[in-house]
N, C-alpha and C positions, 0 to 999 in steps of 0.2 A: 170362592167359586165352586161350592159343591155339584160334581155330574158325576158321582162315585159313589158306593152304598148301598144305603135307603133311599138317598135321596132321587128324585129323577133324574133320567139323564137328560144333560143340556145340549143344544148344537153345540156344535165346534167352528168355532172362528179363528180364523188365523190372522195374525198381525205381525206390519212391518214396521216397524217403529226407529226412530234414533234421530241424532240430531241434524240438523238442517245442512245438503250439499253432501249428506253421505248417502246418499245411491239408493233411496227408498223405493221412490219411485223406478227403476228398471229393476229392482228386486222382484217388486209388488208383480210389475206386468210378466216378469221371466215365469216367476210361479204362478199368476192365472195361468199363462201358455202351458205348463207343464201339468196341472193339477186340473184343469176346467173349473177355473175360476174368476169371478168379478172382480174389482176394486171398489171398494168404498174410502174416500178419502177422509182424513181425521186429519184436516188442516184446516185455520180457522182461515185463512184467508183464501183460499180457494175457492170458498164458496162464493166469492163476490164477482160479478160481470164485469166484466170490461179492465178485470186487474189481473193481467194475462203475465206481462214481462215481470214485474214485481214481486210476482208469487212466484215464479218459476213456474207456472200453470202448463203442467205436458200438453203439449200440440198433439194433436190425432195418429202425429206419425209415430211419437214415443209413446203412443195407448196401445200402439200394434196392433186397433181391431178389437181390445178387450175393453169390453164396457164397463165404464167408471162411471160412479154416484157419489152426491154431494158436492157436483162440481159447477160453479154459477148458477147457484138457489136462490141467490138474494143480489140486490140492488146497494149500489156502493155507500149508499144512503143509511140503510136499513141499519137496525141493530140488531145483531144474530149473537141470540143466547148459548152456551152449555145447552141446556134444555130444547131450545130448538134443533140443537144439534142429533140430540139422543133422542128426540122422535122421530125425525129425517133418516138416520142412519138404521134404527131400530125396523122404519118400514122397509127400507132397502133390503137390508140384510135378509128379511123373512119373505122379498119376493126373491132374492137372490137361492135363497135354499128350497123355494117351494118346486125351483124350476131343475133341482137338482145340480146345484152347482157352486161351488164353492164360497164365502165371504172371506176375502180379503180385504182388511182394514191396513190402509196406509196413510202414515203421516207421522208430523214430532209434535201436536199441541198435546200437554198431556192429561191438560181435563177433559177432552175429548175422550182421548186412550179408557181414563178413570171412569169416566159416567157409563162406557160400554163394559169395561171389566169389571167393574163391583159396582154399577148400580147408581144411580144420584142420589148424593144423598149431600151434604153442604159443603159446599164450594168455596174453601177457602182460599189462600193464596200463601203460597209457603214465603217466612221472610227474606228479603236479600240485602244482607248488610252493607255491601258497595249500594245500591243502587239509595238506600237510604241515606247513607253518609255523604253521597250527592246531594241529595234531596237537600237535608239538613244545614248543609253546609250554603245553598240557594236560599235558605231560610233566611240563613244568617246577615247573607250579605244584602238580598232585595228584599227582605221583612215578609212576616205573613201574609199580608195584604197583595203581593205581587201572588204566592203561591194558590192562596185562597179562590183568586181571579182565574187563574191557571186551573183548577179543578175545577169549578162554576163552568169556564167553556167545554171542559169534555163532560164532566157529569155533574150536573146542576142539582140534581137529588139530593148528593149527600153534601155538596158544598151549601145547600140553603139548610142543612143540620147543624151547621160548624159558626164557631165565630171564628174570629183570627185572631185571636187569643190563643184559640186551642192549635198548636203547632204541629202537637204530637198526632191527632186525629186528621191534619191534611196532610201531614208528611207521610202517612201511612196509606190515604186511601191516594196520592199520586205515586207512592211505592207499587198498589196495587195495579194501577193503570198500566204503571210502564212494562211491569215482570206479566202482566195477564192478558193486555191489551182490553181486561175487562173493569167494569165501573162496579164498585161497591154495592152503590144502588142494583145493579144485574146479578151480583154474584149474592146479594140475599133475595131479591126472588127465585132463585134457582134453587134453593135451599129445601126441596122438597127432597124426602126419601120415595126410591122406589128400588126396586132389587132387580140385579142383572136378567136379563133374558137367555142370554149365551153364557155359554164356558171356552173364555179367550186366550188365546195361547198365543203369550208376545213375544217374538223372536226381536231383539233391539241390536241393531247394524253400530260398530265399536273401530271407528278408523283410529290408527293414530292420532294423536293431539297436533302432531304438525300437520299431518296429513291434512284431516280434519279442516285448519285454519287454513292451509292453502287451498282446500275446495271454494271454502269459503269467498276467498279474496277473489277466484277467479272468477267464482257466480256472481259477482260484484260487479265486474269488468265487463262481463257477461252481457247483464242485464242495461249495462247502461248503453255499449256497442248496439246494442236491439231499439234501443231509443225509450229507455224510461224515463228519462226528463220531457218527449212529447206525449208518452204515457200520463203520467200524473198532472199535466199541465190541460190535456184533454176532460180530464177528472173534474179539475179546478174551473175549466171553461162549461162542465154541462152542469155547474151546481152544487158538486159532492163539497158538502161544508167541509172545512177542515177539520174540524173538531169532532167528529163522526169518528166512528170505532174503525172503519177501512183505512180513512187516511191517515190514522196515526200508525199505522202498520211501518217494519223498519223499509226503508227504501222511500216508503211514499213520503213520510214527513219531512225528511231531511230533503228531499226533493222537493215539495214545496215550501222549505225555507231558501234552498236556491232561486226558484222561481221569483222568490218576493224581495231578493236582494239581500239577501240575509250572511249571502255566503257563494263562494263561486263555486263551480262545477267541481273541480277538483276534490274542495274542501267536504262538498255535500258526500263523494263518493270517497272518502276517508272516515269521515262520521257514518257511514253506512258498513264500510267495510267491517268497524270498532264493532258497531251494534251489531252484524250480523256475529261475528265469534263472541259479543256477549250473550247472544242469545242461544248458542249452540253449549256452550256452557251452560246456561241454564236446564236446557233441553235431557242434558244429559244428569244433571243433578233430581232432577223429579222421575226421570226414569228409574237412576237407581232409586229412589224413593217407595217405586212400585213393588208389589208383593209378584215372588211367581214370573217375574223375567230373566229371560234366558236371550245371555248375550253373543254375540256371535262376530269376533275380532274378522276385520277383514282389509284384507292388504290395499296399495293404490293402484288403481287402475284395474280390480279386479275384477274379470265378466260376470254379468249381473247374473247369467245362466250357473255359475259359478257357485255365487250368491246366495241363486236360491236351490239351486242342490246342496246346500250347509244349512241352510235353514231346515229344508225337509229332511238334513240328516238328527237333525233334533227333533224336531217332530213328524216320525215318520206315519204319525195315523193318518195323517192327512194325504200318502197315497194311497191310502184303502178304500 
């Protein structure tokens, strides 16, 4: 991310990053209030309407006033690329700085994070050994033919590539599904180069690991007290196929295998709870992955104003 040198210099964009229930979002909004700044979100599921409780989706009262982009762009239907992401975000960002005013990018999907910080360029999906040896082990016991079937409904592209034969090639592109929420077929058209716009500076929010799992468990409890099982059963009643990139989101799918008898309430918001701390694991494993992040440990229950006066104590250009 050269903005030093010879080179020219880049905007400065500031980012809240880390993993899912750890306080991004009231970071995000503490420092627009402080700094005269926007949000632009870098979460894949927030961009979809009508997926309000399941996203955690901030209501207007937790925006405090501060105007957020990227947020209900697309139809629950739809499938929303990386690529769609980084030209959505990219026009945000550059009406956000023409009007003099800050870009803050918040969120934990981290190819979003990646496409803004260094640029698109191919979209791979880092491996995850648990989620494989899942897979593998599903292989085993309901044969290729069950798995094969199983990527044909979410992404029919690359399962009309594969025989069922090839084990290793469907084990990997539903590896891909589960860890990205994205389709093989998606993530090689995305596969273009293009170089960053900005010069991003990722501030990445570091709770304890218990801490962390008990945000977790609670947004859980959360979300379902608010009524996401009439959330995702309204979803299921206006059409949104299941097998769509929205509804395999964590919360939605396990809710609708509740829905279909699959599993009772209880069980669904245990399998939810599981996936949400594997997913915050993950979140955190590709962060440190990133080049040039700067983490910033922070206690429970700490004020987000708190928060993000430690962010801006690491980067203080940002109140110049």
């Amino acid at each position: 991310m050269p903005d030093s040198g010879s080179a020219p210099l880049l905007p400065r964009v500031l980012a809240v990053a880390g993993p899912t229930a750890s306080g991004k979002t009231a970071a995000a909004v503490a420092l627009a209030l402080r700094i005269g700044g926007e949000v632009v979100s870098a979460d894949s599921m927030l961009v979809y309407r009508g997926m309000d409780i399941g996203t955690a989706k901030p209501a207007p009262v937790e925006r405090r006033g501060v105007p957020h982009h990227l947020i209900d762009v697309a139809d629950p239907g739809d499938s929303f690329s990386v690529a769609d992401y980084a030209r959505l975000a990219r026009i945000a960002i550059r009406g956000i700085l023409a009007r003099g005013r800050v870009p803050i990018v918040c969120g934990g999907t981290g190819q979003y994070l990646s496409a803004l910080a260094d640029g698109l360029s191919f979209l791979s999906a880092a491996p995850d050994p648990a989620v494989r040896a899942h897979l593998l082990e599903e292989a085993g016991r309901l044969g290729n033919d069950a798995l094969l079937a199983r990527l044909a409904a979410a992404d029919p592209e690359t399962a009309a590539r594969l025989h069922a034969n090839d084990r290793k090639r469907i084990v990997r592109a539903l590896e891909v599904l589960e860890t990205t929420g994205r389709t093989v077929a998606d993530l090689n058209r995305d596969s273009r180069s293009e170089p960053p716009d900005f010069a991003v500076r990722i501030a990445a929010l570091s709770p304890d690991r218990e801490v962390l799992y008990r945000r977790c468990d609670a947004r859980v409890d959360r979300m379902i007290a608010l009524g996401l099982r009439e959330e995702v059963a309204g979803l299921i009643g206006r059409g949104v196929p299941l097998s769509s990139q929205a509804m395999q989101a964590i919360g939605y799918k396990e809710m609708a295998a509740h829905l279909a008898g699959a599993c009772s309430l209880d069980e669904a918001a245990d399998r939810i709870r599981q996936a949400t701390r594997r997913y915050a694991k993950r979140q955190l494993t590709w962060l440190r992955g990133m080049e040039d992040v700067r983490w910033v440990p922070i206690a429970d229950d700490e004020p987000s104003g708190r928060v993000a006066e430690r962010i801006l104590g690491v980067f203080p250009e940002f109140l110049t």
